[in-house]
N, C-alpha and C positions, 0 to 999 in steps of 0.2 A: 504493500500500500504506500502511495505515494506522504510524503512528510513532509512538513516546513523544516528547515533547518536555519536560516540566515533574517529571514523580516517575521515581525508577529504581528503588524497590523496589513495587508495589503487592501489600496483603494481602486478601484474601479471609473474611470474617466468616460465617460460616454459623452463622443462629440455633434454641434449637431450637423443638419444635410436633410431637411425636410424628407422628403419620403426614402434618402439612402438610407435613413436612422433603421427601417427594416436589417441591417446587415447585421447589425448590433447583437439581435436575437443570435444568428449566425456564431457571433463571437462569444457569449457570454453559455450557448451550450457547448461548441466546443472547450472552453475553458473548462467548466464542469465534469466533462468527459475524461477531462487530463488531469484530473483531482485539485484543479488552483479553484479554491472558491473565496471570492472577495469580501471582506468586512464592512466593506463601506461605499458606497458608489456617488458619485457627483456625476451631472448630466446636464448640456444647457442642449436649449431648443426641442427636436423629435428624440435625445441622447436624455433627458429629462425625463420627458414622457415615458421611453423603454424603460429606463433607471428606477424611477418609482415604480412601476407594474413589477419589475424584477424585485425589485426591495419590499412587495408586498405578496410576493409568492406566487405570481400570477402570471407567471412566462407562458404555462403552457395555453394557459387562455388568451394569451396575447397573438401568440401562434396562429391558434386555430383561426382566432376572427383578423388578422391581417393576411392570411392566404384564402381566404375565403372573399378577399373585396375583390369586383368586378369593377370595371370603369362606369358600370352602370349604377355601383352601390357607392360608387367615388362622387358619383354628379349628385345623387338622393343626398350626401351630405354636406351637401355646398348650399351657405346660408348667406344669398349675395346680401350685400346693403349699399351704400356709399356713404358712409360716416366715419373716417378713422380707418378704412379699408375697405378691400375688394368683399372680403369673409368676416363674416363675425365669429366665429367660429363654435357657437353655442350647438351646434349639433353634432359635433364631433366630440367636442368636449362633453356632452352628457353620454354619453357611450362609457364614458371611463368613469365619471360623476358617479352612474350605476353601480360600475365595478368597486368604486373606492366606497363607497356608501358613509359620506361624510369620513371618515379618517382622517385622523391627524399626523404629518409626518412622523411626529413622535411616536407612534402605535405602531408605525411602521418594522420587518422584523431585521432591520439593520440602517445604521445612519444611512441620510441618505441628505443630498446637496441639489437642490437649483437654482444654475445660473440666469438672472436677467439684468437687462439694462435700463437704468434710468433713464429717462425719453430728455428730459432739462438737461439732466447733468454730464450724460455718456458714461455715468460712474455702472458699474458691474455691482450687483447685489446678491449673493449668497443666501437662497431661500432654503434655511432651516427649522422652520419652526412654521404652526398653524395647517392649514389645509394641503391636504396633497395635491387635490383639484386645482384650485386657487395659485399655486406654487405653479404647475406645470404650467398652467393657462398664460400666465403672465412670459413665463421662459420663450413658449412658440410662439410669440405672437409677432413673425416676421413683420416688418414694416412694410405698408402697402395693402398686406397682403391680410393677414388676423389682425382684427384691433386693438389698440393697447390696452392695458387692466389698469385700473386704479386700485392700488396695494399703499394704504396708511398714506394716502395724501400725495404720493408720487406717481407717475404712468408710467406703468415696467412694459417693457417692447424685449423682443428675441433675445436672450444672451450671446449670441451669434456674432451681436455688434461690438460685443466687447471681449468676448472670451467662448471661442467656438470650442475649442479643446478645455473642459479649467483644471487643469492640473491641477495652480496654483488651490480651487477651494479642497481639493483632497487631500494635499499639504497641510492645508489648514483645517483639515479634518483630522490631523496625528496618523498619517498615513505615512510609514516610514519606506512605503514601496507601491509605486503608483504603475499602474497598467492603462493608457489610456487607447484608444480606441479614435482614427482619424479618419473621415468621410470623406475627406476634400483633397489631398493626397496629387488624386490624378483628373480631376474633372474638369482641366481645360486642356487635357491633351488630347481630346476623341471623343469620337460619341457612341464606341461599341465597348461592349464586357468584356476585356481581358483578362479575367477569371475564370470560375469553373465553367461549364456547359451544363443548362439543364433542360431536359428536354419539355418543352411547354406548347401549348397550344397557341396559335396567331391571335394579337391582340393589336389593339387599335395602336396607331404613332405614340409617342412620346407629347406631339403638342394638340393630340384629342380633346383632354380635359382643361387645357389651354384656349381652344376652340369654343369650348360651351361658355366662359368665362366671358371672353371679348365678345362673342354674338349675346350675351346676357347685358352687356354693358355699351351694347350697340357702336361698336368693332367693326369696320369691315373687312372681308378677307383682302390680302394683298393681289394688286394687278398686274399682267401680264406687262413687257417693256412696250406693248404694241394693243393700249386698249381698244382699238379701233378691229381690230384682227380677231375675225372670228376662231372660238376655240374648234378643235377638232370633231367630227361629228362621231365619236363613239357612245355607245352607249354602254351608262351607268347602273349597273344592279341599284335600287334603290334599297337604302340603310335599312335595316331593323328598328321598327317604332321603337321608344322609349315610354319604358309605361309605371304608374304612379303605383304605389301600394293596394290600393284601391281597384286596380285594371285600367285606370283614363289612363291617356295619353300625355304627357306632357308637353306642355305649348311651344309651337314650332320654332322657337328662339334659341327653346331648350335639345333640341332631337340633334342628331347626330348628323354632318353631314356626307353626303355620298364617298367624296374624297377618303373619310376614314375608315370607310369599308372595303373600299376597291385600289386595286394598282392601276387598275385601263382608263386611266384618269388622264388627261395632258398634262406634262410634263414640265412640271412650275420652272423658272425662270433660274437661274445661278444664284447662289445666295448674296452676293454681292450686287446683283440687280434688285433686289427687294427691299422695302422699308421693315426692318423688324417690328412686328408685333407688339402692343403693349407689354403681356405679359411674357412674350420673348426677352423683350429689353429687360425687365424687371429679372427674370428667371435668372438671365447671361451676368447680370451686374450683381447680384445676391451671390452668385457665384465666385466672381472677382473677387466680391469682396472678400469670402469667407477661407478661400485659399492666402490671399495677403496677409490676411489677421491672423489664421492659423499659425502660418509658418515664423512669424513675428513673435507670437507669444511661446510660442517652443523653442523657439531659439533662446528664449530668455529664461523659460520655467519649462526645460523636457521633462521629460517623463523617462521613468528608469525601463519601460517596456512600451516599445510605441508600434502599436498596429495599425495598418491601412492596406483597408479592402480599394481593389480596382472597381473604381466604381461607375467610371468617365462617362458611360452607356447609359446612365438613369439620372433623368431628370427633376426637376423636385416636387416636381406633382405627381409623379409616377409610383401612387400608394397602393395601385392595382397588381403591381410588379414586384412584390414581395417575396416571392420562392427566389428567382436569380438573386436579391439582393441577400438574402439570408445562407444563402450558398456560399456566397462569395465571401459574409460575413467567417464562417465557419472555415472555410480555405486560407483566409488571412492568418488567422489565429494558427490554425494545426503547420502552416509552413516557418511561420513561426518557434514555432516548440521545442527543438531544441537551442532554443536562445533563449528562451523564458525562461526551461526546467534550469539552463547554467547559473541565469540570473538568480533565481529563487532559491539555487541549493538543492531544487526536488529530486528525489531517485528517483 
């Protein structure tokens, strides 16, 4: 049986990466697998949200219901508005509202840390204490994108902004051996998985759920260099209705368009001919940023075991696409292993 010999606190860093944060599960069961089980875990943004569910015993139920989301069970919980953001995020968050059923981090069954940022100050705040709900909610709340939380007088927005990886709050958790866990790593070098292979069933693009967001928010799709120029005369399988709990349909703003069902579509423009997207733009620059800040704050505060899943291929709304990311999570970690078992001292 595997033994500590060298650290007696180890902490758990879970970084965030919107819908990469699925890969995390990936790493936290291989871990498990390899006898390292952590004491304590710190989490900012979707590394939050994993990190509490894991700190309240509930991995395997986290599992179940993020391999189970459809792009169609992705759009059921998008709660557009335009107040503070694209999402409020009240229907997502009561999903796990459910699960935690009022809990106080403290009841929680191991410390547990999340990161957010003050919206005035840029200051990073360490959410340890009160609501596990409350705590995570403020952590995700990308800017733009989830609205910010009012937490004791201050508006907390993503920890992302200030500290995508926090080592440092693990440190400052008496963590004498910190494992953290990095999303952002490779995701401006490509946009395929260079990780494991798993074999999955055909799903929509990557800017699908992107799609419903801007035709929600009256977007239009981008034009051809030659609007005048009729498209090609193929014809389009028409999409699969999109339908409400109830059997209606949801209103045509909302439904899926032809392009994300078929390839015999015309053949869009070079990316460089095209105006990006709102939520392109946002998605690409969320992105920048969280690789600059990453690498900046590890430079100054690493981490004694640093893991990064390939994850270039998954975009941040792609919370449909959970099995590759938890794959690749899992493949990080076990390639890993023996650099971890030396660091730890484990036989």
């Amino acid at each position: 049986m595997a033994t500590r010999r060298r650290y007696k606190r180890i902490g758990l860093v879970l970084g965030g990466g919107a819908a990469r944060g699925w890969a995390h599960i990936g790493a936290i069961r291989a871990l498990h697998e390899a006898g390292i089980k952590p004491d304590l875990v710190a989490g900012t943004s979707i590394g939050a949200l994993v990190g509490a569910v894991y700190a309240n015993g509930d991995l395997d139920w986290l599992e179940e219901w993020v391999t189970g989301l459809t792009w169609q069970s992705v759009v059921r919980l998008l709660d557009l508005r335009f107040s503070g953001g694209l999402l409020g995020g009240r229907k997502v968050i009561q999903v796990f509202a459910n699960r935690f059923n009022g809990r106080e981090i403290s009841q929680l069954q191991m410390p547990f840390a999340a990161v957010a940022t003050e919206l005035d100050s840029g200051r990073e705040t360490w959410l340890q204490d009160g609501g596990v709900v409350d705590a995570v909610r403020a952590s995700i709340a990308i800017p733009g994108i989830f609205t910010p939380v009012l937490h004791e007088g201050v508006w907390l927005v993503d920890g992302g902004l200030s500290n995508p990886v926090p080592v440092s709050a693990a440190r400052g958790m008496r963590a004498d051996c910190v494992i953290a866990v990095d999303l952002n790593n490779d995701i401006l070098n490509g946009r395929d998985f260079g990780g494991a292979v798993v074999d999955l069933p055909p799903m929509p693009t990557e800017e699908s759920i992107e799609a419903v967001i801007e035709r929600a928010v009256g977007e239009s799709e981008p034009l051809p260099l030659d609007p005048d120029a009729p498209p090609p005369a193929i014809a389009t399988p028409a999409p699969p209705v999109l339908l409400r709990r109830n059997g209606r349909p949801f209103p045509a703003w909302l439904q899926p368009s032809p392009e994300q069902y078929s390839r015999d579509v015309r053949v869009p423009p070079a990316p460089s001919a095209r105006v990006p997207s709102m939520l392109s733009s946002i998605a690409q620059s969320i992105d920048i940023m969280q690789v600059r800040i990453t690498r900046s704050r590890l430079a100054g505060e690493p981490a004694d075991i640093l893991i990064q899943p390939r994850l270039a291929g998954m975009g941040i709304f792609d919370f449909h696409r959970a099995r590759p990311a938890i794959e690749e999570g899992r493949a990080a970690v076990e390639a890993m292993l023996p650099a971890i078992r030396a660091c730890l001292g484990i036989t």
